[in-house]
C-alpha positions as CSV (number, residue, x, y, z in Angstrom):
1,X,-2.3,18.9,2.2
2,X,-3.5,21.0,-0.3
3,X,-7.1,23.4,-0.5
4,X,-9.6,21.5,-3.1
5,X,-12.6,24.4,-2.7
6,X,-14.0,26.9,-1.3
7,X,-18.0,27.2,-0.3
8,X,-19.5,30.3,0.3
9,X,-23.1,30.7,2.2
10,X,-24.4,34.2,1.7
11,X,-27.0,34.1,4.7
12,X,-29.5,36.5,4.5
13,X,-31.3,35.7,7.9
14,X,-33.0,39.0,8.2
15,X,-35.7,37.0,5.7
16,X,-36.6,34.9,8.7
17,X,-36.9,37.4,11.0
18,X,-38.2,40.6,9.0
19,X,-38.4,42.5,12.5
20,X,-34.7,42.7,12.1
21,X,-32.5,45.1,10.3
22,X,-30.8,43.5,7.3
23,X,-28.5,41.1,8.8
24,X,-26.6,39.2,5.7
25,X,-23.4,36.7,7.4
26,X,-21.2,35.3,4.6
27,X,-20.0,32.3,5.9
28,X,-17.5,30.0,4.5
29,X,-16.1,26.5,4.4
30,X,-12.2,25.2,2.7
31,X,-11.9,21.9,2.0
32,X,-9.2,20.2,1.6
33,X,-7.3,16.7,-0.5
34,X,-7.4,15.2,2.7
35,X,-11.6,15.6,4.0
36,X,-10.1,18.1,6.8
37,X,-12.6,21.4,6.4
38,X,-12.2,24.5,7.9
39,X,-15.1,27.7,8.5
40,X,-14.3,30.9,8.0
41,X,-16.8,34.4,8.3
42,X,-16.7,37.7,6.7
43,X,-17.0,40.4,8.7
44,X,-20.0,42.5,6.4
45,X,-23.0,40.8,8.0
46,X,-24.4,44.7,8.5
47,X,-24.4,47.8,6.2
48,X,-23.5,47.7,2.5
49,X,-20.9,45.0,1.7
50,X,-22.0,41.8,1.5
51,X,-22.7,40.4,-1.9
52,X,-18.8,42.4,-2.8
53,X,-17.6,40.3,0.0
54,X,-18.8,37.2,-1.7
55,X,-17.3,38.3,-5.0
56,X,-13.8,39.2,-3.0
57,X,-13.6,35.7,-1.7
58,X,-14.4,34.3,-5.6
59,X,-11.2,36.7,-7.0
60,X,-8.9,36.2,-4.0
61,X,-9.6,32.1,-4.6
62,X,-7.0,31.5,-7.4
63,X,-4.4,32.4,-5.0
64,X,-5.4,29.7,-2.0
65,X,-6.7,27.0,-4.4
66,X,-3.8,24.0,-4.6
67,X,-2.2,26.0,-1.5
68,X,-1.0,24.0,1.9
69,X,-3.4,26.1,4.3
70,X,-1.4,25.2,7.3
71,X,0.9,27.7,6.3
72,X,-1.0,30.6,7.3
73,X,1.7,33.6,6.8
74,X,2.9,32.2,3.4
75,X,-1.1,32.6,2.3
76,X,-1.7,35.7,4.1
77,X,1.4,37.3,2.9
78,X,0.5,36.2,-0.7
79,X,-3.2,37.8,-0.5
80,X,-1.6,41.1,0.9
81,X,1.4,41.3,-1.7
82,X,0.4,39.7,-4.4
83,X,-3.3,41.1,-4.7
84,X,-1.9,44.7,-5.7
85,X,-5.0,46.4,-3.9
86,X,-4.2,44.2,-0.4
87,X,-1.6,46.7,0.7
88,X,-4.1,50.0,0.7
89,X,-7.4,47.8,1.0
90,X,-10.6,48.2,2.5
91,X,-13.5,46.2,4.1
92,X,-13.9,44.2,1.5
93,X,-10.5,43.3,0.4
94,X,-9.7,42.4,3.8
95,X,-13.2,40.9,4.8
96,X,-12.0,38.4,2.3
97,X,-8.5,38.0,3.5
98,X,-10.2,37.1,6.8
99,X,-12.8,34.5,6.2
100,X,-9.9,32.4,4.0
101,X,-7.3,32.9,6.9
102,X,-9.8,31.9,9.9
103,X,-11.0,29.0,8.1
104,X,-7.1,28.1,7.4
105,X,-6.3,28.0,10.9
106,X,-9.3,26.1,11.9
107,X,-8.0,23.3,9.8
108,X,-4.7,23.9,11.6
109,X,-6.2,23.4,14.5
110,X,-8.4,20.2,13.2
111,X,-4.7,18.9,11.7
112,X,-2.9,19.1,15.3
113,X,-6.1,18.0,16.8
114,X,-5.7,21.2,19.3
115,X,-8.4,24.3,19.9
116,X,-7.2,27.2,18.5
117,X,-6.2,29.0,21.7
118,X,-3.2,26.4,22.0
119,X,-2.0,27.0,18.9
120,X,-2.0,30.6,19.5
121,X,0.0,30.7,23.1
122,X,-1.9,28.9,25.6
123,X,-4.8,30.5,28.1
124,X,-3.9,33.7,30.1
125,X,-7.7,33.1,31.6
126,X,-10.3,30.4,31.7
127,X,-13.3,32.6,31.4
128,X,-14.0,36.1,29.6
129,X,-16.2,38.8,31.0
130,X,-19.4,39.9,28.7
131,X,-21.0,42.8,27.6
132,X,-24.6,42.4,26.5
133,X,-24.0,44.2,23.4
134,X,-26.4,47.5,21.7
135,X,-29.4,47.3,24.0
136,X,-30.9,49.8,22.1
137,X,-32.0,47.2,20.1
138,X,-33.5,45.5,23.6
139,X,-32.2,42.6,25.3
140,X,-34.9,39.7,23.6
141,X,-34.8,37.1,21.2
142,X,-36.5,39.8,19.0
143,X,-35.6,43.0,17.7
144,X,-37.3,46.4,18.9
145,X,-36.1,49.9,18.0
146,X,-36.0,51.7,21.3
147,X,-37.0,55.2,21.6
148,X,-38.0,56.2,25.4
149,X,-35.5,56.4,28.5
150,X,-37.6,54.2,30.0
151,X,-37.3,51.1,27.7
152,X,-33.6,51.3,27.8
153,X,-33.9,50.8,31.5
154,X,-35.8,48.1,30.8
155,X,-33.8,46.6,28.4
156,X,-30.4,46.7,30.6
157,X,-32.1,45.9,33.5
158,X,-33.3,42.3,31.1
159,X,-29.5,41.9,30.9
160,X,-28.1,42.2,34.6
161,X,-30.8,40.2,35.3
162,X,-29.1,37.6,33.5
163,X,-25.9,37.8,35.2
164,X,-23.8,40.8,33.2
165,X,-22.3,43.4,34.8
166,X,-21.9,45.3,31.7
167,X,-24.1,46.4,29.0
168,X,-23.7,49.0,26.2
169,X,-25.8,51.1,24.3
170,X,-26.0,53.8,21.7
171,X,-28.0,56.6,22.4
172,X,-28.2,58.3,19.5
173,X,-28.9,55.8,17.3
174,X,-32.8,55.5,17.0
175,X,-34.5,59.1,16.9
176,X,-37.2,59.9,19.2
177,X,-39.2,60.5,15.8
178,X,-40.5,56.8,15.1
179,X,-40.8,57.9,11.1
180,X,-37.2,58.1,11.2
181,X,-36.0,54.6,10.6
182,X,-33.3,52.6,12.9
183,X,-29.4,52.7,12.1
184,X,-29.9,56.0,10.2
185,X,-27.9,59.1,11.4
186,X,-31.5,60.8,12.6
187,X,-30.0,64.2,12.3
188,X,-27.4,65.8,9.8
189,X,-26.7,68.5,12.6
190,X,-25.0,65.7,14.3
191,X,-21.6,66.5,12.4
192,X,-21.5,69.5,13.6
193,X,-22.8,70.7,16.8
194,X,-25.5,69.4,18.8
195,X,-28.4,71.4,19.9
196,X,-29.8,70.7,23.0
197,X,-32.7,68.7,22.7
198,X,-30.3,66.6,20.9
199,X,-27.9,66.4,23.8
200,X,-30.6,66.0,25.8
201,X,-32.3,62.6,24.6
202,X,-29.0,60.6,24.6
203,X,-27.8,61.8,28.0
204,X,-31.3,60.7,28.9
205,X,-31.1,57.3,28.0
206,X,-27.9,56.8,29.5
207,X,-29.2,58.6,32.7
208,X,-32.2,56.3,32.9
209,X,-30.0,53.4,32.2
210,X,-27.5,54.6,35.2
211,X,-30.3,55.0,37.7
212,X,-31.5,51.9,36.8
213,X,-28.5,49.0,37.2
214,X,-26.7,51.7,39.8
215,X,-23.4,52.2,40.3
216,X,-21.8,48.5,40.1
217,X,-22.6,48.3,36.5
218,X,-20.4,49.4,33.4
219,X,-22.2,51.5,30.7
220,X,-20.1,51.3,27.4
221,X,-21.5,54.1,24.9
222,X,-21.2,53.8,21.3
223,X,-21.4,56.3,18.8
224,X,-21.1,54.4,15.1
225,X,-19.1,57.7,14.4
226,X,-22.0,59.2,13.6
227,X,-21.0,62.5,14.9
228,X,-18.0,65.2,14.3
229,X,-15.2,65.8,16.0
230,X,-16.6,69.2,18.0
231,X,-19.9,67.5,18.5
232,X,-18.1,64.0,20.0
233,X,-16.9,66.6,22.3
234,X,-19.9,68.3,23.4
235,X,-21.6,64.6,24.0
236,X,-19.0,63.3,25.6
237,X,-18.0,65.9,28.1
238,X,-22.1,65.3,28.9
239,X,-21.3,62.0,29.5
240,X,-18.8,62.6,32.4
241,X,-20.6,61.9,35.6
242,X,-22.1,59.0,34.0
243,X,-19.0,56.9,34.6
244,X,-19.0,55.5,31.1
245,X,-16.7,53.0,31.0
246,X,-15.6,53.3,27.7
247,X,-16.6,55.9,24.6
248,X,-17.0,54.0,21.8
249,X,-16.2,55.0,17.8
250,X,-17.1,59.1,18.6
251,X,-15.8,59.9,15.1
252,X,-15.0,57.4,12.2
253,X,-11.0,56.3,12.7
254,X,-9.9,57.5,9.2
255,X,-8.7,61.0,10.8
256,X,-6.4,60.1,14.2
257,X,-5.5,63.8,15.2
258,X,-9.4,63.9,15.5
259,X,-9.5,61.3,17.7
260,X,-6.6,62.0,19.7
261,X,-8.2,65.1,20.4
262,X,-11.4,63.8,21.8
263,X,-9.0,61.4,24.1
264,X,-7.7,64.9,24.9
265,X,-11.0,66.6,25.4
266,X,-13.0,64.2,27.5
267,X,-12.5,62.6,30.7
268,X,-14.0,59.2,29.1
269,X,-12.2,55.9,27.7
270,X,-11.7,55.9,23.9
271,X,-12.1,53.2,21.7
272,X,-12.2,52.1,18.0
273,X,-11.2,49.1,15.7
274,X,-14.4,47.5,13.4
275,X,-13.8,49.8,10.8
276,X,-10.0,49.1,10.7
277,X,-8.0,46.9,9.0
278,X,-4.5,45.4,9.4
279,X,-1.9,46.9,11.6
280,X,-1.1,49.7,9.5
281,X,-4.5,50.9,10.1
282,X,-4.2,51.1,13.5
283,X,-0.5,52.5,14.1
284,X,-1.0,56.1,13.9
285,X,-3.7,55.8,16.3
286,X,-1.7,54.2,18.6
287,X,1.5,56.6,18.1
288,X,-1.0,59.4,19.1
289,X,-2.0,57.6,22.1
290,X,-5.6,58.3,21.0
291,X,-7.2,54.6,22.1
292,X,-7.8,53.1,25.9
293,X,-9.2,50.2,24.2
294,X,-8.7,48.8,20.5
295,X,-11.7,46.8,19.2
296,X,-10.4,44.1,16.2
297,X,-12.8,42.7,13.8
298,X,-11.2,39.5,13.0
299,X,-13.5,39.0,10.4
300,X,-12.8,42.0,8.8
301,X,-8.9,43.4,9.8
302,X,-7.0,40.3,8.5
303,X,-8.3,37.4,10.1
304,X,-6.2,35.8,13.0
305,X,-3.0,35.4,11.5
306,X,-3.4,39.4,11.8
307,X,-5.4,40.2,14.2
308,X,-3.3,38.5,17.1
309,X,-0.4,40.7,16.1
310,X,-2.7,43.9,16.0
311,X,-3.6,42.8,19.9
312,X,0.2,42.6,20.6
313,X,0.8,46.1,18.7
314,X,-1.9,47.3,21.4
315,X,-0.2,46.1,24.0
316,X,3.0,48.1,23.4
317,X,1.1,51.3,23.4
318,X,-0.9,50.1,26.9
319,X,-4.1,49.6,25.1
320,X,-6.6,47.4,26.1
321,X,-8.1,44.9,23.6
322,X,-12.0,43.9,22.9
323,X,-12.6,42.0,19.9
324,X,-15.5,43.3,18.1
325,X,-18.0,41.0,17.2
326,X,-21.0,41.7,15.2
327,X,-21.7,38.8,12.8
328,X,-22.3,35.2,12.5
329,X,-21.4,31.9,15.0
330,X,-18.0,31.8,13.0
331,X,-17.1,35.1,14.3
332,X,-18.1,34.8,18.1
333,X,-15.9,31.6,18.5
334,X,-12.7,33.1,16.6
335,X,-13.2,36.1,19.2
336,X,-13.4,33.6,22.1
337,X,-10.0,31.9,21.0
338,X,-8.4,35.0,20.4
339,X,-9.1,36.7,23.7
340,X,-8.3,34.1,26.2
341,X,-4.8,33.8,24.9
342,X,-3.8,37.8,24.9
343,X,-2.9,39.4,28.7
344,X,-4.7,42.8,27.3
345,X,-8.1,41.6,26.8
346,X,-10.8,44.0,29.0
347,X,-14.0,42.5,28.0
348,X,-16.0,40.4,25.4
349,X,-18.7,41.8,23.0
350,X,-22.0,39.9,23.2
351,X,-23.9,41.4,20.5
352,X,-27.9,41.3,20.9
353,X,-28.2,39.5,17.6
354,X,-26.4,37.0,18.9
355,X,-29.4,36.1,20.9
356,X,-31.2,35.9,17.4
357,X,-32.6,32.1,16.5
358,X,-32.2,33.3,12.4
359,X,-28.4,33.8,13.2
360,X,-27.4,31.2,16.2
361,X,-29.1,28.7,13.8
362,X,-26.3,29.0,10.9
363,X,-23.5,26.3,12.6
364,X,-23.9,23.6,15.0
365,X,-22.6,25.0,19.0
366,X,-24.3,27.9,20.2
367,X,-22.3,29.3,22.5
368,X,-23.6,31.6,25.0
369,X,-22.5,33.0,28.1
370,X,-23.5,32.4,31.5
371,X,-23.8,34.9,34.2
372,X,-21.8,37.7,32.3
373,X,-19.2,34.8,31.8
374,X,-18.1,32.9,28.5
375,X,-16.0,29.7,28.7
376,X,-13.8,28.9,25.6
377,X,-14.0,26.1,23.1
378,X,-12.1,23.6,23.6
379,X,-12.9,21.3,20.4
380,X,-10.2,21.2,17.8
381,X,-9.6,24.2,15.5
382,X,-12.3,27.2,16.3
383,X,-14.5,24.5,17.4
384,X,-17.4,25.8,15.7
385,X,-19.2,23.9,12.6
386,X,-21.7,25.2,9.5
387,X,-25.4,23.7,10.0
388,X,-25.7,22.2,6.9
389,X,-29.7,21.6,7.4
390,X,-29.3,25.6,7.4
391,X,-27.4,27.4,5.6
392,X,-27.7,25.1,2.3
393,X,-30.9,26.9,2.4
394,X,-29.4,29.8,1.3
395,X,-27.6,30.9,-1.6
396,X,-25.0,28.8,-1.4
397,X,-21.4,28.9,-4.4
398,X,-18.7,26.1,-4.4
399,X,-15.2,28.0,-6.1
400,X,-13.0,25.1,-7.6
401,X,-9.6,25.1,-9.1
């Protein structure tokens, strides 16, 4: 069997939905001598990436093109060695790495006729527990930038209502100032230390959200590292007799003293992982013992070929593994596979775009979770499949030999 082509869909679905933030998947399909296709999703679907991730996937195709795919580590060995820039990469080398190598093992999977999860060790569960994922954003098919306690109540009330026992939010996300717009840092103070009105309006929304759900519930908070080391501090210290169950991305990962310090400082969980990539990016965080929980894009660290062996580095250090998940179909289903088979997994991320018609719309299942509970697929390979009514619509490239 040998790789033909490779199609790339650069999904802009934020068009359809203009209420959203700009929400861009890059979903792809490999196609093969023999009519066997597999999917594959780059993990860039938010921020500033994107259109480079599409013209990643175009350079690293010379080396996959006329390549057997079912030989996963040959191909992923060859795009880290033989790529010069794959051994000190970034997002977007390795966003690229990923979408080739997911879509590779769903034609493994296809080829065996097996779901991914067999071909990967077998089930250590039949079920995964949820999250319902940034309810800042609310819990409804549309997006809405929330600003007062109140609504965030509301909005994880929406989600226990629906069966989770877990919900996470960030707080400090959306400023109370409605002219300053959503998913930008509201306040340059924040890397350093935080006043208290400041303090005050995240504690807040978590309080509100606490009082609301009471005490059965998990509250995951999430920083997007917008803050500094001495101010992750101050917050989370705040945070302390809110029983957050985990403290999400305090401070970006690219320092790990500065992490291991806030592990040190607060009596909170730490967790990181979507904006690391392969298991040299995560090492020095785990010989510093800085993470509870490690949180795996595998979209976006190395695909699965890498991603199952950063879960099984985690589990020497006693760290707990969440997959993050914050794109497209393609992603969601390669998480699914991925957790059921490793003994360290804590929790699945249900992200509240993934409630989104624009997004669920790009391949053919839409999996969801019921009563705080996902099921895996058990269809051959990732068991997930591009809507080609869909995302022909967009922007769509065929790379050939």
């Amino acid at each position: 069997m040998k790789i033909t082509s490779i199609e790339v869909f650069d999904c802009k679905v934020n068009k359809k939905d203009p209420t959203m933030a700009a929400f861009n998947p890059v979903l792809i399909r490999v196609n093969t001598d023999e009519g066997i296709s597999g999917v594959g999703e780059a993990g860039l679907a938010y921020g500033c990436g994107s259109n480079a991730a599409i013209g990643m996937i175009k350079d690293l195709a010379p080396l996959v093109l006329g390549k057997d795919p079912m030989k996963v580590e040959a191909l992923w060995e060859s795009l880290f060695r033989d790529t010069f820039w794959g051994m000190s990469g970034g997002p977007i080398m390795y966003s690229g790495f990923s979408a080739i190598d997911i879509a590779c093992w769903d034609i493994r999977g296809k080829v065996l006729n097996a779901p991914l999860y067999q071909l990967l060790g077998g089930k250590t569960r039949d079920s995964l527990r949820v999250y319902a994922s940034q309810i800042q954003f609310d819990w409804a098919p549309k997006f809405k930038a929330l600003r007062r306690p109140e609504e965030y109540a509301e909005a994880a009330l929406k989600a226990v209502s629906e069966g989770y026992d877990a919900v996470k939010v960030d707080p400090l996300m959306i400023d109370k100032d409605e002219s300053v717009l959503p998913g930008r840092s509201p306040k340059q103070s924040y890397y350093g230390l935080l006043r208290r009105e400041e303090l005050d309006m995240g504690y807040q929304r978590v309080k509100a959200i606490r009082e609301a759900v009471g005490p059965e519930v998990d509250i995951i908070v999430e920083i997007h590292s917008f803050l500094g080391t001495n101010s992750a501090i101050q917050f989370g210290r705040l945070l302390e007799d809110m029983n957050v169950f985990y403290y999400e991305e305090p401070v970006h990962p690219m320092n790990a003293d500065n992490m291991a310090l806030i592990a040190r400082s607060v009596k909170i969980p730490i967790a990181t992982g979507e904006r690391s990539y392969t298991r040299w990016g995560f090492r020095e965080m785990f010989e510093k013992q800085a993470l509870a929980v490690v949180q795996p894009d595998l979209c976006l660290c190395g695909g699965i070929t890498e991603g199952k062996k950063i879960c099984d580095m985690a589990n020497v250090y006693d760290t707990t593994v969440q997959i993050h998940v914050c794109g497209g179909p393609v992603s969601k289903a390669a998480g699914l596979h991925v957790e059921a088979v490793i003994p360290n997994f804590i929790i699945h991320e249900h992200h509240t775009y993934a409630l989104k018609e624009c997004n669920v719309e790009l391949c053919k299942y839409d999996y969801q979770p019921t009563k705080g509970q996902y099921g895996i697929p058990d269809l051959p390979g990732l068991g997930q499949e591009l809507n080609d009514d869909v995302v022909k619509n967009y922007r769509v490239e065929t790379i050939t030999a």
